[in-house]
C-alpha positions as a printed Julia matrix, in Angstrom:
310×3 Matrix{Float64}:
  16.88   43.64   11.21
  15.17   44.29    7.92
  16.4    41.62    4.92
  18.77   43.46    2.25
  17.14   43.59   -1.31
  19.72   40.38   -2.09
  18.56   38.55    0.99
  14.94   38.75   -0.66
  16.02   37.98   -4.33
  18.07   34.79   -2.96
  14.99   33.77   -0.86
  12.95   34.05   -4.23
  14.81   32.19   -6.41
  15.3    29.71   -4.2
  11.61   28.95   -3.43
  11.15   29.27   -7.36
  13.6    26.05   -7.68
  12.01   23.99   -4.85
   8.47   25.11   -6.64
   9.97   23.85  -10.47
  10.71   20.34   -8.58
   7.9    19.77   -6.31
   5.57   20.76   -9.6
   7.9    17.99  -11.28
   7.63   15.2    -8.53
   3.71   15.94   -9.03
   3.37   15.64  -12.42
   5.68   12.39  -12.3
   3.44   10.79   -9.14
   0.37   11.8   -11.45
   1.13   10.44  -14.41
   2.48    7.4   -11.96
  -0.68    7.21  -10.44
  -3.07    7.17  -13.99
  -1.04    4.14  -15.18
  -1.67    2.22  -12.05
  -5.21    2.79  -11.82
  -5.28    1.44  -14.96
  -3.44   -1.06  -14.46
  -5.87   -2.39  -11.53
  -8.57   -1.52  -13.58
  -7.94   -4.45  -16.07
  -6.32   -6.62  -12.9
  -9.74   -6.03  -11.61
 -10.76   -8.36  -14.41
  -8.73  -11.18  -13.76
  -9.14  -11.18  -10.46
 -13.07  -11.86  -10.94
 -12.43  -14.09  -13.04
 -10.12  -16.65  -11.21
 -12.31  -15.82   -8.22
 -15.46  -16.95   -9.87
 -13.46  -20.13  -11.02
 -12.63  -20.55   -7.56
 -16.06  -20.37   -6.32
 -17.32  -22.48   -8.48
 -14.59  -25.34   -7.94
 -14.79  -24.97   -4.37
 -18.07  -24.49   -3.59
 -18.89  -28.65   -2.9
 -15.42  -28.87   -1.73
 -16.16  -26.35    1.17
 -18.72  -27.99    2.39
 -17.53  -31.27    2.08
 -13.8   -30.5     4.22
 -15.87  -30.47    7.54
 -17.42  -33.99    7.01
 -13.89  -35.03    5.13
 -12.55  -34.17    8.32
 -14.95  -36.36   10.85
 -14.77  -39.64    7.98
 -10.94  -39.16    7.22
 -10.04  -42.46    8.88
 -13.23  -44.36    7.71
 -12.11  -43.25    4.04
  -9.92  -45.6     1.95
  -6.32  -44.43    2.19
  -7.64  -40.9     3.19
  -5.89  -39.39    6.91
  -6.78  -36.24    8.45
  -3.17  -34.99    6.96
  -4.41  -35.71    3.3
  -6.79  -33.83    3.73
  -5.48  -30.85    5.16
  -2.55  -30.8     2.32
  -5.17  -30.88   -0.19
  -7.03  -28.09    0.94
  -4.78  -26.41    3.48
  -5.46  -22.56    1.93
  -9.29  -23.12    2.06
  -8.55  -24.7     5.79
  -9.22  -22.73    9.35
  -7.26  -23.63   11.87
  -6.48  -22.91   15.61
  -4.93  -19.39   15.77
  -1.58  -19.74   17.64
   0.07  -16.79   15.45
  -1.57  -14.33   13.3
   1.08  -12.82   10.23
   0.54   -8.88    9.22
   1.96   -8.14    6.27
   2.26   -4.29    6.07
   3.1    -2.48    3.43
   4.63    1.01    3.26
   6.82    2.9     0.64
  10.72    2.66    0.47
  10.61    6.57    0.28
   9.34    9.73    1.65
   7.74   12.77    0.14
   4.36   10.78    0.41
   2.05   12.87    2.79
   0.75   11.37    5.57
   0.42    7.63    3.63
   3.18    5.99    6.06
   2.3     7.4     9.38
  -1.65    6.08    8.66
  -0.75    2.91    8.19
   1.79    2.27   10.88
  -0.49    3.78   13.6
  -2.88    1.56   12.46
  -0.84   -1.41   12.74
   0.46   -0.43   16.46
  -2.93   -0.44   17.4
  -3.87   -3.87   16.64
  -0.46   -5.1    17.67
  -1.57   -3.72   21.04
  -4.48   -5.59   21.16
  -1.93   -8.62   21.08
  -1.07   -9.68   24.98
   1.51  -11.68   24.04
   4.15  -10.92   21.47
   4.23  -14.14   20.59
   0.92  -14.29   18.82
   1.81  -12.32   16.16
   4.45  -12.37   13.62
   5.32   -9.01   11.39
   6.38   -8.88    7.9
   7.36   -5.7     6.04
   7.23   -4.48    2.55
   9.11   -1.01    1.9
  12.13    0.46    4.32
  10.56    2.56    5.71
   8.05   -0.24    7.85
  10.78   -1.9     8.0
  12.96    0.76    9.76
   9.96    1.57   12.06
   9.53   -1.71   13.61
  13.65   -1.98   13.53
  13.55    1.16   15.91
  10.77   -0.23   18.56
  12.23   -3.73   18.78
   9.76   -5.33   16.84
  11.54   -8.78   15.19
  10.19   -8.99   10.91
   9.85  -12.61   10.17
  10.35  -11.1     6.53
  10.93   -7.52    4.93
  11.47   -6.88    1.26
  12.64   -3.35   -0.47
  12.36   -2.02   -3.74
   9.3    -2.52   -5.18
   9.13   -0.77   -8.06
   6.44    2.61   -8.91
   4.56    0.79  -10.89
   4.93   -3.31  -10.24
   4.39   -6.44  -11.84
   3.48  -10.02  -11.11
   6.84  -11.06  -11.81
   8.53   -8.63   -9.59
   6.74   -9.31   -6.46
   6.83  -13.45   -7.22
   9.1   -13.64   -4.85
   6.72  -12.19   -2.2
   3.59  -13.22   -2.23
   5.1   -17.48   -3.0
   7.29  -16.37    0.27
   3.79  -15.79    2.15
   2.04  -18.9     0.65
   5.11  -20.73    1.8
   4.9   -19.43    5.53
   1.19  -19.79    5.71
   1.83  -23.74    4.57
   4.83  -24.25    6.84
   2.97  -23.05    9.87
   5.12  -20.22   10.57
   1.61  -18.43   11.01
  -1.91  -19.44   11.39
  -3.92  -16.5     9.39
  -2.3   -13.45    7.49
  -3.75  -10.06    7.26
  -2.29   -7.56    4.79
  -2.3    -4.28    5.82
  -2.1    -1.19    3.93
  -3.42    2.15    2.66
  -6.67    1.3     0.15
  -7.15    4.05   -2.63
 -10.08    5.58   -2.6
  -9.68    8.5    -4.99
  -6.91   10.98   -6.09
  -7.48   12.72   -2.24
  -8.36   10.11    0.23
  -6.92    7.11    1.12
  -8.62    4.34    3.62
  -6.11    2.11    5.81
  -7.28   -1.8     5.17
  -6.2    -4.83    7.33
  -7.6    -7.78    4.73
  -7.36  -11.12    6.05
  -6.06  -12.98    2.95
  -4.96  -16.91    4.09
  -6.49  -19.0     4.73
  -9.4   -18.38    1.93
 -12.39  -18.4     3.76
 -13.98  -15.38    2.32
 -15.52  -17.73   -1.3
 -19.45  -17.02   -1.54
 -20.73  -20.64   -2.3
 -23.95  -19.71   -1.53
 -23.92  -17.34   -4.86
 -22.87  -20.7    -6.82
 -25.77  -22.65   -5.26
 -28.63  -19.82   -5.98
 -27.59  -19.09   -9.47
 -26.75  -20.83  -12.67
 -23.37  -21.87  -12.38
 -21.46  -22.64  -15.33
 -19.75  -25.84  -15.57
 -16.26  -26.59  -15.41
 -14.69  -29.56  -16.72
 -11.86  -30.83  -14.24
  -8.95  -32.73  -15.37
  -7.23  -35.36  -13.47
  -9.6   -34.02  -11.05
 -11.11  -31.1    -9.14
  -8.62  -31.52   -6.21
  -5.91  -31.15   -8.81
  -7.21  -28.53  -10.03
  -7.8   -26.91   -7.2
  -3.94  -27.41   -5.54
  -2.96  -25.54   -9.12
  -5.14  -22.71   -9.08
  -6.07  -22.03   -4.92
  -2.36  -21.07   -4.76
  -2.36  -18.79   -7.94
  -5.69  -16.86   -6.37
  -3.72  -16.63   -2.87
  -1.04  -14.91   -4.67
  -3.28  -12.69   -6.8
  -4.77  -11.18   -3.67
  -1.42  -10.52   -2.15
  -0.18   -8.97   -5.67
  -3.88   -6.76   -5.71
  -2.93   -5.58   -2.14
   0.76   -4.46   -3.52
  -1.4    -2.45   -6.17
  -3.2    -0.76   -4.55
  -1.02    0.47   -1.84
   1.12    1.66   -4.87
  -1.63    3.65   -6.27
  -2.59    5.0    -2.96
   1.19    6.01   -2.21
   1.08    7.56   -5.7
  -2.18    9.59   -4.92
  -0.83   10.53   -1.48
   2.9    11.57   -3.49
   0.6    13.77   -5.72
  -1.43   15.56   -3.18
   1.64   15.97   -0.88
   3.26   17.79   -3.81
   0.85   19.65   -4.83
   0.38   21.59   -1.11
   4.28   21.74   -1.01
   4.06   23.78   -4.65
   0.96   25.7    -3.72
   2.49   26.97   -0.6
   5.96   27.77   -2.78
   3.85   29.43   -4.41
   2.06   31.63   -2.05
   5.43   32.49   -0.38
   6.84   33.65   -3.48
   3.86   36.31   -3.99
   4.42   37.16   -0.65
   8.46   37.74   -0.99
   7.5    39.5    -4.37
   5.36   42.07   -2.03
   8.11   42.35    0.11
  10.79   42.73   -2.07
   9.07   45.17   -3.54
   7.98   47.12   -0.97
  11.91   47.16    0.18
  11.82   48.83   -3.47
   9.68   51.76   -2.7
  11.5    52.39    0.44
  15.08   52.21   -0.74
  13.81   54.65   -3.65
  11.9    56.58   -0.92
  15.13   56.96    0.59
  17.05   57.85   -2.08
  15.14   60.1    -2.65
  14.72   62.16    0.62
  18.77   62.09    0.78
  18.96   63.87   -2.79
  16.26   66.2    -1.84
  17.56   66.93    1.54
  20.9    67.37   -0.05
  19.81   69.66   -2.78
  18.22   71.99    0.18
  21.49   71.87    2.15
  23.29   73.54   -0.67
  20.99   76.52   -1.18
């Protein structure tokens, strides 16, 4: 049954409202999306920095922890657990659990950005034999809900995190992690997430982020380092700051999953406004197409009515 002229007009003006709000939503995840990549553009800064401090603090302490290790006993009122409580972030130890932090969004209307990064994680749960070995943690409802649904027990979940976050906001999270990591609830933690590429690709990332083991000391020993100045000491120093760079990685993870599920919110409403877009031209067509033949119609009926009375 052919749709009434109404029908057509309704259909219209419907798909014009659902294109003035997905044009919206894009312009809002755009201008979203500018202010975070900003945002990590000067993070990007201070994370160098306090990396290269880092480096450069740790660099004889790395190599010293092994032989620290194998002396702890000989050393005056040194034990293998000093040792490991002054450096226990820069420490490897044997894997009995492995923590995966995954971040997701709290909403939908994103694209494809959740499903990538959930898949993802499946996968390397699977690799898992034993449930046991691995401990989940979830930032954003809707990971949270997903591993809810299959059974999967979070060690930790947090919601809310804001469009564009701060250091302050996410505190809570990334001293929560440190904390685990230094209780023992897990050996290693990987963060996994959606890494932004550009404004139309997005690369899923599973960064292992505790303990530290990823500092290039070699970099400090082949080039010319600048000096720091410790005080009490560089083991003092280092349980202040080795904490605050943990942290900071966790934080530039939240980032840039932020600006990725931005970027994914923008393309995803873009297509949806395009294609609103396309099927308004083609109910325009139609409606007026139903046009000419109603008039067509009308038309015949005079005319044939006309000749009747002749």
């Amino acid at each position: 049954m052919a749709e009434s002229l109404i029908d057509i007009k309704r259909r219209i003006a419907s798909t014009k409202n659902t294109e003035q709000i997905t044009s919206a939503m894009q312009m809002v995840s755009g201008a979203k999306l500018i202010k975070l990549e900003r945002k990590s553009q000067n993070y990007q800064v201070y994370a160098q920095k306090i990396r290269e401090i880092v480096t450069h603090l740790a660099a004889n302490k790395v190599l010293e922890l092994a032989a620290m290790r194998q002396h702890a006993q000989s050393k005056t009122g040194t034990t293998e657990e000093d040792v490991l409580s002054l450096n226990n972030l820069l420490v490897e130890r044997p894997v009995k659990k492995t923590g995966y932090l995954v971040i997701t969004s709290d909403r939908g209307l994103v694209g494809g950005y959740n499903s990538n990064v959930l898949r993802s994680v499946m996968d390397i749960l699977d690799d898992h034999e034993d449930p046991k070995e691995h401990v989940v943690m979830a930032i954003g409802g809707t990971g949270a809900e997903f591993f809810k649904t299959r059974n999967i027990q979070l060690a930790y979940e947090y919601r809310g995190v804001s469009d564009v976050p701060t250091f302050d906001e996410v505190r809570e999270i990334v001293k929560t992690m440190v904390t685990m990591f230094d209780d023992g609830v897990f050996d290693e933690l990987y963060v996994c997430y959606n890494h932004h590429v550009n404004s139309l690709s997005s690369a899923f990332r599973a960064e292992k982020m505790l303990p530290i083991t990823d500092l290039d000391t070699d970099q400090v020993q082949h080039s010319e380092a600048t000096e720091y100045l410790a005080d009490p000491s560089v083991d003092e120093a280092l349980n202040a700051i080795l904490p605050q760079y943990a942290e900071s990685l966790i934080f530039g993870a939240i980032m840039d999953a932020k600006t990725a599920e931005h970027a994914s919110s923008m393309t995803a409403m873009k297509s949806a406004t395009d294609n609103a877009n396309g099927m308004i031209r083609d109910l325009s067509i139609k409606l007026n197409r139903a046009r000419q033949a109603q008039i067509t119609t009308e038309i015949t009926e005079i005319v044939g009515g006309a000749a009747a009375l002749e």
